[in-house]
Structure formats: structure tokens, C-alpha cells
Backbone as XML, in Angstrom:
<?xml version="1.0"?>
<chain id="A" units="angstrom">
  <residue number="1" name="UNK">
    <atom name="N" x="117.649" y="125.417" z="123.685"/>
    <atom name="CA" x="117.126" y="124.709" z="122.529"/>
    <atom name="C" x="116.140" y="125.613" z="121.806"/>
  </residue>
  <residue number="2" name="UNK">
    <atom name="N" x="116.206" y="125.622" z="120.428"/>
    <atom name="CA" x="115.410" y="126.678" z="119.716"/>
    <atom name="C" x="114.398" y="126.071" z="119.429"/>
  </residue>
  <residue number="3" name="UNK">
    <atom name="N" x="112.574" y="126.760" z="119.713"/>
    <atom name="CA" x="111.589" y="125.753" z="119.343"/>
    <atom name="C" x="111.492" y="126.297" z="117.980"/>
  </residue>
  <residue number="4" name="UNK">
    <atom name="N" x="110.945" y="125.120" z="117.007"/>
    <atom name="CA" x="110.632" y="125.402" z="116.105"/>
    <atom name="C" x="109.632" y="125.904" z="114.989"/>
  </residue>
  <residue number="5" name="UNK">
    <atom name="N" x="109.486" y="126.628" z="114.226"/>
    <atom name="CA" x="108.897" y="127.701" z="113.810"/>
    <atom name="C" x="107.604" y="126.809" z="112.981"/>
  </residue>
  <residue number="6" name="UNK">
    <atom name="N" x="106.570" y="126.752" z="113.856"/>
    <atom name="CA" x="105.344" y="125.572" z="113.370"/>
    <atom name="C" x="105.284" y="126.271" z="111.824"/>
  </residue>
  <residue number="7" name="UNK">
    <atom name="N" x="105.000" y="127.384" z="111.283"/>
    <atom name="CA" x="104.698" y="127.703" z="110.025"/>
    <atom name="C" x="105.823" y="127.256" z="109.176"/>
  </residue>
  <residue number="8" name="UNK">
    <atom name="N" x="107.302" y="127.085" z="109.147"/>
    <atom name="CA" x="107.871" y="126.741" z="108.396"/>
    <atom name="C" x="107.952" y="124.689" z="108.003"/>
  </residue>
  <residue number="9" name="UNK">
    <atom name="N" x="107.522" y="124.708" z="109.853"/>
    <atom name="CA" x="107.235" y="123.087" z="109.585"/>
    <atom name="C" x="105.643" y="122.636" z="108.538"/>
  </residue>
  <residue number="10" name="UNK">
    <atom name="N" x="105.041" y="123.503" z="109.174"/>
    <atom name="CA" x="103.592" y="123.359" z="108.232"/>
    <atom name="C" x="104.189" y="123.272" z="106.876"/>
  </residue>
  <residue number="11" name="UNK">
    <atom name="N" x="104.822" y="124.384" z="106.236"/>
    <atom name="CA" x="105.214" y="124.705" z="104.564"/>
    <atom name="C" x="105.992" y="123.299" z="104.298"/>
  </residue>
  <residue number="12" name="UNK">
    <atom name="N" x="107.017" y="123.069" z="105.164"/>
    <atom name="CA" x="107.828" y="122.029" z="104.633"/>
    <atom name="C" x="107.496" y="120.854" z="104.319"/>
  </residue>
  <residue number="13" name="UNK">
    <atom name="N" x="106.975" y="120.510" z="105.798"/>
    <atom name="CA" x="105.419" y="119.028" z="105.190"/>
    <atom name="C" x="105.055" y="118.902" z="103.545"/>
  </residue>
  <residue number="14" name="UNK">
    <atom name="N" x="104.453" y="120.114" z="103.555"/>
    <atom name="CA" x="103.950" y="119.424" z="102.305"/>
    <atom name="C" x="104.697" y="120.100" z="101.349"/>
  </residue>
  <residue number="15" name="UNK">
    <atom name="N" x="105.947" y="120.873" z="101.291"/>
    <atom name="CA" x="106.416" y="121.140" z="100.473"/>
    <atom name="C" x="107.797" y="119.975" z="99.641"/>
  </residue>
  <residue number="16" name="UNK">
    <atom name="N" x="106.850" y="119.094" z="99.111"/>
    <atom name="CA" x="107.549" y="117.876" z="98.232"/>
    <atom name="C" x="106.710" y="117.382" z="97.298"/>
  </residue>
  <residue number="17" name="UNK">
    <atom name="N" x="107.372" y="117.159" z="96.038"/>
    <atom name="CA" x="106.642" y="116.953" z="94.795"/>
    <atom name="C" x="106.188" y="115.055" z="95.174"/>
  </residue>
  <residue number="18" name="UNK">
    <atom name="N" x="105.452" y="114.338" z="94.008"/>
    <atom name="CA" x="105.006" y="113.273" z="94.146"/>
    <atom name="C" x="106.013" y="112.332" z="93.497"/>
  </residue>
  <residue number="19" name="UNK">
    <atom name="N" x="106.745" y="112.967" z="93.157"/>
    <atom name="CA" x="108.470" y="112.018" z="91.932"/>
    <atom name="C" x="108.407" y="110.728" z="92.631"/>
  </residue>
  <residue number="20" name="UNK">
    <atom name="N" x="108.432" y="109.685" z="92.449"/>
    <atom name="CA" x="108.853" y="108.869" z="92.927"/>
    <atom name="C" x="110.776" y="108.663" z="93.262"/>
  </residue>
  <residue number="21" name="UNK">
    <atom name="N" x="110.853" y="109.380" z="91.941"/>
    <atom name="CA" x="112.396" y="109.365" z="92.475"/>
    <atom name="C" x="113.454" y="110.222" z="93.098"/>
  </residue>
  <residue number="22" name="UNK">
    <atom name="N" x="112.466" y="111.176" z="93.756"/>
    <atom name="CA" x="112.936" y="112.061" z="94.948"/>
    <atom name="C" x="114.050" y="111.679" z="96.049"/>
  </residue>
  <residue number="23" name="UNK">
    <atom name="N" x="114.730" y="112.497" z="96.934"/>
    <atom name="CA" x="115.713" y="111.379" z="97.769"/>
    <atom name="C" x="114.788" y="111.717" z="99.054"/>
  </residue>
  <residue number="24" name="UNK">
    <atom name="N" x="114.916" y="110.972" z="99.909"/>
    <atom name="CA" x="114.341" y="110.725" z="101.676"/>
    <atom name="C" x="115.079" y="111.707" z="102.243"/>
  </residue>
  <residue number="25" name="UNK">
    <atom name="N" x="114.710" y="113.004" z="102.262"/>
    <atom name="CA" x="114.765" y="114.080" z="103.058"/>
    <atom name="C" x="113.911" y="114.993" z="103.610"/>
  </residue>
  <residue number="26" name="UNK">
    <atom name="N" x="113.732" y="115.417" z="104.451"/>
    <atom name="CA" x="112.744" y="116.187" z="105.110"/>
    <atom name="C" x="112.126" y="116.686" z="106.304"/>
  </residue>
  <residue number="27" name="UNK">
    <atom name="N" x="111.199" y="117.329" z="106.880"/>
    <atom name="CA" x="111.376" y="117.510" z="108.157"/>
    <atom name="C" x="110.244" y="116.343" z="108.372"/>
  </residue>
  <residue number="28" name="UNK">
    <atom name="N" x="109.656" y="115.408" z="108.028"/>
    <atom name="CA" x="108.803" y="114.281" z="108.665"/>
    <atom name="C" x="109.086" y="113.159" z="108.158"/>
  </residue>
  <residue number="29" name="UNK">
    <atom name="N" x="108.802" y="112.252" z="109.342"/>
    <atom name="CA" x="109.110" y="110.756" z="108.911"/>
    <atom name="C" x="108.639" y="110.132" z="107.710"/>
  </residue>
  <residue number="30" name="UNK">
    <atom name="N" x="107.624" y="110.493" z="106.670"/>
    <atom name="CA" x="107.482" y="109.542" z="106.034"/>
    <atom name="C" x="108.408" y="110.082" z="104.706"/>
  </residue>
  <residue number="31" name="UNK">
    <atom name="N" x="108.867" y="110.944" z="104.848"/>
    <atom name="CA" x="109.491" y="112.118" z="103.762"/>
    <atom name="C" x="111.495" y="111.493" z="103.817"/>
  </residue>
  <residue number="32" name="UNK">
    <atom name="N" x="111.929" y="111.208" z="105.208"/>
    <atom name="CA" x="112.897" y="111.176" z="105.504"/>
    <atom name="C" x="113.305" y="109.566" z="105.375"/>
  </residue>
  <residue number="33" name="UNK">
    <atom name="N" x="114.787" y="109.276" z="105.645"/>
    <atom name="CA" x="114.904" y="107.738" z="106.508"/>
    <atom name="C" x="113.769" y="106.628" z="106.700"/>
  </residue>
  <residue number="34" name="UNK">
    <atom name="N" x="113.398" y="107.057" z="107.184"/>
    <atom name="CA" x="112.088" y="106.284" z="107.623"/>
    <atom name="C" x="111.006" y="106.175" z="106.955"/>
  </residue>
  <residue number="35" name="UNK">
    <atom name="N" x="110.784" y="106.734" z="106.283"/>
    <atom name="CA" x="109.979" y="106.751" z="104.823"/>
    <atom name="C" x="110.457" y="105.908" z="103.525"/>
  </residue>
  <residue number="36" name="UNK">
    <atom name="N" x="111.592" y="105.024" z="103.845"/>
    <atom name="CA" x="111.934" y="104.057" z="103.096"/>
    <atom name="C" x="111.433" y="102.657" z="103.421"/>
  </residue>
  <residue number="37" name="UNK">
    <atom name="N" x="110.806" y="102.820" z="104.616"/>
    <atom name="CA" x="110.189" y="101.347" z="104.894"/>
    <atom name="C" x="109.312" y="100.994" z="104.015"/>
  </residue>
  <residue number="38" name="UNK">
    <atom name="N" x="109.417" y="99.745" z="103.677"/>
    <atom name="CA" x="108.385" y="98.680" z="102.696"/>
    <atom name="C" x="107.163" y="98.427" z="103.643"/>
  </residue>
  <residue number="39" name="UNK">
    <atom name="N" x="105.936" y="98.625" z="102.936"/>
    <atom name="CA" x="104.463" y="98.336" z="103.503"/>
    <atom name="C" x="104.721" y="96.995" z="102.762"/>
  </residue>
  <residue number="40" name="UNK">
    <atom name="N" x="104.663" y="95.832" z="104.380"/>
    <atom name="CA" x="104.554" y="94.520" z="103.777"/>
    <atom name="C" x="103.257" y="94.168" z="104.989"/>
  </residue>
  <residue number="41" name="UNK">
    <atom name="N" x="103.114" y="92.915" z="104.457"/>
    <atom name="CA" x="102.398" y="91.677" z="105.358"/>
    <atom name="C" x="100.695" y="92.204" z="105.796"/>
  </residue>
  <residue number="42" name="UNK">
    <atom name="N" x="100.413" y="93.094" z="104.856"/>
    <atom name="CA" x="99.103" y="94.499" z="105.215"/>
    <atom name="C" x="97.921" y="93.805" z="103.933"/>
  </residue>
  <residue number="43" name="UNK">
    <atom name="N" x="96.886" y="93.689" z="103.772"/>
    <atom name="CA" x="96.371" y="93.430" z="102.356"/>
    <atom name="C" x="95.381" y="94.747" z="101.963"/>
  </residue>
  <residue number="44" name="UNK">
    <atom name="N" x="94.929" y="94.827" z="100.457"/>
    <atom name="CA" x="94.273" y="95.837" z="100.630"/>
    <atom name="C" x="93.042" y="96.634" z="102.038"/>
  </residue>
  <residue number="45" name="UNK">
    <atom name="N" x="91.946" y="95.234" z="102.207"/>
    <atom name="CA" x="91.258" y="96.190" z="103.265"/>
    <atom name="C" x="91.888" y="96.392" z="104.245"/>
  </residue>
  <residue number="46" name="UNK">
    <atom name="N" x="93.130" y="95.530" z="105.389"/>
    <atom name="CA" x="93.772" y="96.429" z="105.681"/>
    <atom name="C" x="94.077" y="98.106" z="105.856"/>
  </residue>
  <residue number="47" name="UNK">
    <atom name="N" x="94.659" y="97.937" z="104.274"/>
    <atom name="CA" x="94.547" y="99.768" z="103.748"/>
    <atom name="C" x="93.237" y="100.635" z="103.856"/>
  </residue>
  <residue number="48" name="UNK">
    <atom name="N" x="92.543" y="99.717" z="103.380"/>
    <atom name="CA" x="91.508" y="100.968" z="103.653"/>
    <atom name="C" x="90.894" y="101.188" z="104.560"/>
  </residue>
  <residue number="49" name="UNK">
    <atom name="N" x="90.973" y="99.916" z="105.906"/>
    <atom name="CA" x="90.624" y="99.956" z="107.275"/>
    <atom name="C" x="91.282" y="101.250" z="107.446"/>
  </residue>
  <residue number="50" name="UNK">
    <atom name="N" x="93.295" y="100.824" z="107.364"/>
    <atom name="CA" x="93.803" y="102.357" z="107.845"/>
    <atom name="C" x="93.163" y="103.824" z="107.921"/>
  </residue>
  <residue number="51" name="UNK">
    <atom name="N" x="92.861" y="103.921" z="105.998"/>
    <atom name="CA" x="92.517" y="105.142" z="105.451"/>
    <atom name="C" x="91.843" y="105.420" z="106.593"/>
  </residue>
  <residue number="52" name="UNK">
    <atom name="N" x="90.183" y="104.638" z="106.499"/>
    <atom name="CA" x="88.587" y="105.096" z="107.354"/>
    <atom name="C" x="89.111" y="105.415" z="108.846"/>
  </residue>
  <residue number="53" name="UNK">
    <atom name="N" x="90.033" y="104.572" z="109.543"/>
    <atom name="CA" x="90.175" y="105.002" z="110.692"/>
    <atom name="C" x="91.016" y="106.777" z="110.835"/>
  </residue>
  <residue number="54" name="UNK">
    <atom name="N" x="91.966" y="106.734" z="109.829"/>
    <atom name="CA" x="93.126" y="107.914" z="109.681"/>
    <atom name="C" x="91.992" y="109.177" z="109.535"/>
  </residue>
  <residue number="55" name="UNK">
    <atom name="N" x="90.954" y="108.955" z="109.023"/>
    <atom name="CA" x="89.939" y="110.106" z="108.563"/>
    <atom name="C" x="89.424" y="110.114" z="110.179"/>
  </residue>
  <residue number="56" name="UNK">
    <atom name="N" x="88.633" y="109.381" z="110.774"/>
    <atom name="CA" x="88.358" y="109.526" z="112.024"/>
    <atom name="C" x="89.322" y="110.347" z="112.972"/>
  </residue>
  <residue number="57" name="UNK">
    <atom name="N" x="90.298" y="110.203" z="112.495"/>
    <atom name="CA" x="91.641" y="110.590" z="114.090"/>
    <atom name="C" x="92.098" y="112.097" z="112.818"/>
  </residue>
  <residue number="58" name="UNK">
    <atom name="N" x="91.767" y="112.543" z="111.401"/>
    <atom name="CA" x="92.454" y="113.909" z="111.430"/>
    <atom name="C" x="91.049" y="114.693" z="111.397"/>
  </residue>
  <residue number="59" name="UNK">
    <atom name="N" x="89.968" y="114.401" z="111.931"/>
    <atom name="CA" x="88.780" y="115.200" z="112.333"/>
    <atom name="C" x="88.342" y="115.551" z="113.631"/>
  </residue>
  <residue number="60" name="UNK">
    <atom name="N" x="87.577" y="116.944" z="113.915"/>
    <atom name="CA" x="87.659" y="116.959" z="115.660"/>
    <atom name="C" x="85.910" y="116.275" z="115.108"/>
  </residue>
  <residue number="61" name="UNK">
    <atom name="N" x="85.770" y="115.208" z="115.906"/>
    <atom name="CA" x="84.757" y="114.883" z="116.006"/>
    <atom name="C" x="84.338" y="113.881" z="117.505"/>
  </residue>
  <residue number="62" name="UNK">
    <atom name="N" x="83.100" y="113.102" z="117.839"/>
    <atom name="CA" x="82.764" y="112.658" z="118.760"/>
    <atom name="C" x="84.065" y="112.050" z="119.511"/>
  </residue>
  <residue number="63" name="UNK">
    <atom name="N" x="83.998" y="111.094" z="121.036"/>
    <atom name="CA" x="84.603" y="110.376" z="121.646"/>
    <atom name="C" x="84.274" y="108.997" z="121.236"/>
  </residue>
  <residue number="64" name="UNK">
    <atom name="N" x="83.124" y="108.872" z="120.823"/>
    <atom name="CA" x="82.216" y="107.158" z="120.553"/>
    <atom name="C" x="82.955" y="106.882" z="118.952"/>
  </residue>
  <residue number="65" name="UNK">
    <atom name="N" x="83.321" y="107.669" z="118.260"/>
    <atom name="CA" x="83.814" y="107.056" z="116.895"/>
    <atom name="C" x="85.390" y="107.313" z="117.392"/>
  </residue>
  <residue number="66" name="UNK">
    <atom name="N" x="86.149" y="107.873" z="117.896"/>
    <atom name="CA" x="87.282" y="107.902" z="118.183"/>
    <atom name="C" x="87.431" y="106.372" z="118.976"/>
  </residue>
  <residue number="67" name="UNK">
    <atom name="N" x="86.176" y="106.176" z="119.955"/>
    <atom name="CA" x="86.794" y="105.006" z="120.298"/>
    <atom name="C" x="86.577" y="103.490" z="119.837"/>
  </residue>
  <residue number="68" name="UNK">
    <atom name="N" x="85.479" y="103.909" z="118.529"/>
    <atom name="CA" x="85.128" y="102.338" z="117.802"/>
    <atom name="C" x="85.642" y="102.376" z="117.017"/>
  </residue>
  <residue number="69" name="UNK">
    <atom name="N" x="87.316" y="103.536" z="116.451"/>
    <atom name="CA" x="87.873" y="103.311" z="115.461"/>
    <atom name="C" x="89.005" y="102.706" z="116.039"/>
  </residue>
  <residue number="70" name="UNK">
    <atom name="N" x="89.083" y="102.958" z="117.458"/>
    <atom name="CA" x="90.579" y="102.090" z="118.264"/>
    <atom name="C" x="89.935" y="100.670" z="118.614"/>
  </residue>
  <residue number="71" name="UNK">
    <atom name="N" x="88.659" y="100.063" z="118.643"/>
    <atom name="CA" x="88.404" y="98.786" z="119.028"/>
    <atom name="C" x="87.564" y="97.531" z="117.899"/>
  </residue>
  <residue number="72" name="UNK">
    <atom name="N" x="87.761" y="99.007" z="116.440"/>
    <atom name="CA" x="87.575" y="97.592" z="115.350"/>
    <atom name="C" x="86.246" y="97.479" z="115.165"/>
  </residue>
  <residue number="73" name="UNK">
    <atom name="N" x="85.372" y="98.827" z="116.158"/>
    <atom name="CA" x="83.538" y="99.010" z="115.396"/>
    <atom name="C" x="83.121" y="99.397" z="114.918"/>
  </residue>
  <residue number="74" name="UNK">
    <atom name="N" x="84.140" y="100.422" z="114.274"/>
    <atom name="CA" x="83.931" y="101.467" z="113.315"/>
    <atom name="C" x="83.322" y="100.995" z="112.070"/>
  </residue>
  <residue number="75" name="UNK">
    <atom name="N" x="82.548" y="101.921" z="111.199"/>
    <atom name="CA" x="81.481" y="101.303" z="110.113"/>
    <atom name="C" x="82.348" y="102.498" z="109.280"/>
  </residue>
  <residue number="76" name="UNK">
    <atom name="N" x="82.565" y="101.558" z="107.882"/>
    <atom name="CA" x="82.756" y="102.313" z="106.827"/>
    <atom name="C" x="81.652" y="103.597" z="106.483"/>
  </residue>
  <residue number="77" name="UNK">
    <atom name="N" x="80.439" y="103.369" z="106.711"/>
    <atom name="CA" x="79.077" y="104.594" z="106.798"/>
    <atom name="C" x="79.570" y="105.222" z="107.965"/>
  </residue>
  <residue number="78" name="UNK">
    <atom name="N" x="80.231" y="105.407" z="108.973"/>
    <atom name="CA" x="80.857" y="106.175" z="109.647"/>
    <atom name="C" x="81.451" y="107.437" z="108.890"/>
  </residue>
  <residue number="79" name="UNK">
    <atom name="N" x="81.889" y="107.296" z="108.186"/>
    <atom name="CA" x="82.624" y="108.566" z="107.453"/>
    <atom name="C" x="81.635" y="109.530" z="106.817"/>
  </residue>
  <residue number="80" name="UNK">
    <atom name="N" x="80.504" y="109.186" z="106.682"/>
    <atom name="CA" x="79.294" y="110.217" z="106.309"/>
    <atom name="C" x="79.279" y="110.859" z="106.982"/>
  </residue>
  <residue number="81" name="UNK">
    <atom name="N" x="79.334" y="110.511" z="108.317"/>
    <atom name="CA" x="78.713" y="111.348" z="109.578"/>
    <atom name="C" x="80.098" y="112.814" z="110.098"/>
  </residue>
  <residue number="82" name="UNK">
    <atom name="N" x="81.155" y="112.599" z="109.605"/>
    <atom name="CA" x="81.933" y="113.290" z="109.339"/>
    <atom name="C" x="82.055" y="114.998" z="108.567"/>
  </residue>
  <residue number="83" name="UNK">
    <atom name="N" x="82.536" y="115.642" z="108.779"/>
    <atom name="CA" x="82.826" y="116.757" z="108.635"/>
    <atom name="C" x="83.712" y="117.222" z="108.016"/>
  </residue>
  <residue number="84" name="UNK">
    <atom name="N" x="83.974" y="116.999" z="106.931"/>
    <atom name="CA" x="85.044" y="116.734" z="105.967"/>
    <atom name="C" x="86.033" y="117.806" z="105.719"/>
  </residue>
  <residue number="85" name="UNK">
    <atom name="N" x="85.067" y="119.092" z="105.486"/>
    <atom name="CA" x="85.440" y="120.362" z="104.837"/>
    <atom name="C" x="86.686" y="120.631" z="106.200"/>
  </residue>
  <residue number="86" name="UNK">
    <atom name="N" x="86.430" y="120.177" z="107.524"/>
    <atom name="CA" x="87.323" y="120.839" z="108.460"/>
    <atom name="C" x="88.461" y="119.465" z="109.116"/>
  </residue>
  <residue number="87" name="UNK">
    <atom name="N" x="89.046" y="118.924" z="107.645"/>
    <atom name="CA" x="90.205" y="117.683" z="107.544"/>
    <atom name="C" x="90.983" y="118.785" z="107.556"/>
  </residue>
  <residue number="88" name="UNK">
    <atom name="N" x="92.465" y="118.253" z="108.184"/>
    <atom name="CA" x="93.797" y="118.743" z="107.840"/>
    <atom name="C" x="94.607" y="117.616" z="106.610"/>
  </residue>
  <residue number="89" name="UNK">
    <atom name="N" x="94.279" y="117.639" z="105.593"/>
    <atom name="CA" x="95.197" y="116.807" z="104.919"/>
    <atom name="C" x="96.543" y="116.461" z="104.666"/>
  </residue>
  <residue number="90" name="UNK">
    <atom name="N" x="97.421" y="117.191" z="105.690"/>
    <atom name="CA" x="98.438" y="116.771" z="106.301"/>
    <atom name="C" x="98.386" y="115.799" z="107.003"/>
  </residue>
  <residue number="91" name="UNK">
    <atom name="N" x="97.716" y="116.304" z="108.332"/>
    <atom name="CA" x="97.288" y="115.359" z="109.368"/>
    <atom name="C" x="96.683" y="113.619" z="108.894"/>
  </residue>
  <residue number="92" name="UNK">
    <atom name="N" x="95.643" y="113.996" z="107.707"/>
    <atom name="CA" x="95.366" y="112.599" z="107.361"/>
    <atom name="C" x="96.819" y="111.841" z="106.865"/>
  </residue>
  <residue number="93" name="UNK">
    <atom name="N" x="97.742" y="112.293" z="106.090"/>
    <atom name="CA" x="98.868" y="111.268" z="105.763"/>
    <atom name="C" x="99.322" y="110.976" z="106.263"/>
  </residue>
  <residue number="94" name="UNK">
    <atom name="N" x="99.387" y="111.807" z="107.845"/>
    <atom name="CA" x="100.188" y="111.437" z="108.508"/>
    <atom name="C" x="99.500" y="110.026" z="109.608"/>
  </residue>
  <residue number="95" name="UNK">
    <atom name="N" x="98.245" y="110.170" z="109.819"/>
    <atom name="CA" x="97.645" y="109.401" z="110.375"/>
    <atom name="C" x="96.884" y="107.853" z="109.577"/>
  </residue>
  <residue number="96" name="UNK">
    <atom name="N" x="97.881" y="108.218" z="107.992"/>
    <atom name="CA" x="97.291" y="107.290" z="107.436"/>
    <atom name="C" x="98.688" y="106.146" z="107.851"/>
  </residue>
  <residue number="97" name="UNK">
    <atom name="N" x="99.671" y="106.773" z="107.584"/>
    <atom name="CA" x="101.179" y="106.369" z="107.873"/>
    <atom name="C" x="101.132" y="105.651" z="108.907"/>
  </residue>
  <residue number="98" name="UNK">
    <atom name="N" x="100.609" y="106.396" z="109.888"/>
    <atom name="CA" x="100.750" y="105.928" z="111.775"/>
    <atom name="C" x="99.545" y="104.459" z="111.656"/>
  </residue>
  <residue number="99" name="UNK">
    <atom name="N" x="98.704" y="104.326" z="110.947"/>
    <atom name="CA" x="97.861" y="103.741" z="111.062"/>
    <atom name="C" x="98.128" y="101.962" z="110.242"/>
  </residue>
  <residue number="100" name="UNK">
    <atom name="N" x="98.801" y="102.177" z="109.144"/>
    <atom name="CA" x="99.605" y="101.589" z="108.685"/>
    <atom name="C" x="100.802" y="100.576" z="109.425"/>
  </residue>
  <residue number="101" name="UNK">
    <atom name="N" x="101.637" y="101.331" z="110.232"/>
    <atom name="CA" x="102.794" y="100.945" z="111.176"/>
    <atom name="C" x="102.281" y="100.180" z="111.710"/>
  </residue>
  <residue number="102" name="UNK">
    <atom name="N" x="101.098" y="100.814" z="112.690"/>
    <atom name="CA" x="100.611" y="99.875" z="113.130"/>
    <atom name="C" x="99.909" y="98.466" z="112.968"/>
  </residue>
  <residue number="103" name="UNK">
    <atom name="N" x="99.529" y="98.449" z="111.659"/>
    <atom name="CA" x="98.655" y="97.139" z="111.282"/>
    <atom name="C" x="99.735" y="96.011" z="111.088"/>
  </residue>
  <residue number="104" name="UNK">
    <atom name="N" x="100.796" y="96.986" z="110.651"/>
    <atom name="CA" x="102.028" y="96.056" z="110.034"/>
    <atom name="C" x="103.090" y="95.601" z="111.680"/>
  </residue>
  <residue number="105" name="UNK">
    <atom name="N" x="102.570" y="96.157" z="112.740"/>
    <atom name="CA" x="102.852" y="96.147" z="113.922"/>
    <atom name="C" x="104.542" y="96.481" z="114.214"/>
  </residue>
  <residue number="106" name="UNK">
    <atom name="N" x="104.948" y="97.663" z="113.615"/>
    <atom name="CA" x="105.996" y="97.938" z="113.614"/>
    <atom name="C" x="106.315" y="99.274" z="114.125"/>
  </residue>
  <residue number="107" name="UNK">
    <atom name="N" x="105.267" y="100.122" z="114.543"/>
    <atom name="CA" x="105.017" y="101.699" z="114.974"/>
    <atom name="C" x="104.534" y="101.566" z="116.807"/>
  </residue>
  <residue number="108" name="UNK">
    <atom name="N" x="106.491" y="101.910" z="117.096"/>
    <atom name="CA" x="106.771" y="103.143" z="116.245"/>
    <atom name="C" x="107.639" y="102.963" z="115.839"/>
  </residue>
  <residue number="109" name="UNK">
    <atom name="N" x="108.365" y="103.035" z="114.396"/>
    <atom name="CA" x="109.357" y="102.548" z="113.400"/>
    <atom name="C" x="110.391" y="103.805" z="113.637"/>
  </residue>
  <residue number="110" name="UNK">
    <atom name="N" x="110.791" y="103.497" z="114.944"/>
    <atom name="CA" x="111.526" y="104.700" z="115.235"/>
    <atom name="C" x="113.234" y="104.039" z="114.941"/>
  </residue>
  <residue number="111" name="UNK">
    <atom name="N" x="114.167" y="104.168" z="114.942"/>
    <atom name="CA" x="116.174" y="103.786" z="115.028"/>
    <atom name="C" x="116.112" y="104.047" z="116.092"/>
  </residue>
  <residue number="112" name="UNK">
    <atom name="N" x="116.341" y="102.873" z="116.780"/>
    <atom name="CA" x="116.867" y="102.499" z="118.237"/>
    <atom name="C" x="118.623" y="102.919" z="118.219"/>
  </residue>
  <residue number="113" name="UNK">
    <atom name="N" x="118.881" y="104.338" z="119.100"/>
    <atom name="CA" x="120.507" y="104.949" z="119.051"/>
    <atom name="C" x="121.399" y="103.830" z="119.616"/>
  </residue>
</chain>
């Protein structure tokens, strides 16, 4: 099995315009198939619960906010305390996505073969 070449996966990630009318192809789920799922039954704070937590999980930061963003204690003033400049903004979409699935309790929105 050939592993795959992380720098071309890095480029490809984000190598897709914002078109809405692009087709679902790509090397990541929200890009591909699976990136056609409808965000239902979620309301805005919801979303922005996601966002604040997705920022927590694409930063290397403490164990105590990693774990009051998995048990719902996390403080929106939490994100001050953050380190911004050293985000992967890949990583955040992707953890905004994952974060999402989950609220909507459907992740992992994987095709059962």
C-alpha cells in the first residue's frame, strides 16, 4: 500500500475555490460525497458553540480547556487566552465540520459498505 504524500494532501485540502457550484470531489470529506450533507436540526449558537470549541481542538494549548470544551464549560472569553497566530486553518474547518456532525449527532457520517 502506497502511503500518501502529506504535502500533496496538505496542497489539495485547500486547493478548492469557494463556487458554490463546484462538484463534490476531493481528497477530504467535506470537499467530497460527504460534503453534501445538509446541516439540519443545529441553531445558530449551536454554530458558534461548534466554531469556539473547533478553535480550542486546532490549537496546541492546555489539557483544562481541551477538557471544558468536551464537557460544555468552556467560556466564549476562553478564546482570548488562545494563541491564535499558531492555528492551522485547515485543521479549524476541519474541526469545525467534526464539531458540527456531532451536534447534529450524526459523526461519524461515514457510508456504511
Amino acid at each position: 500500500m502506497c502511503e500518501p504524500n502529506l504535502g500533496e494532501m496538505i496542497t489539495s485540502l485547500g486547493d478548492h475555490t469557494t463556487d458554490s457550484d463546484r462538484p463534490f470531489v476531493g481528497n477530504h470529506w467535506f470537499q467530497d460525497e460527504r460534503g453534501k450533507t445538509e446541516v439540519k436540526g443545529i441553531c445558530f449558537r449551536d454554530l458558534a458553540d461548534c466554531i469556539v470549541k473547533a478553535f480550542v481542538d486546532s490549537v496546541e494549548t492546555n489539557d483544562e480547556l481541551k477538557k471544558r470544551s468536551n464537557d460544555g464549560t468552556l467560556n466564549y472569553n476562553d478564546l482570548y487566552t488562545l494563541d491564535l497566530s499558531a492555528i492551522d486553518p485547515i485543521a479549524l474547518l476541519l474541526n469545525v465540520c467534526c464539531r458540527v456532525e456531532k451536534t447534529m449527532g450524526i459523526y461519524p457520517n461515514i457510508k456504511k459498505e
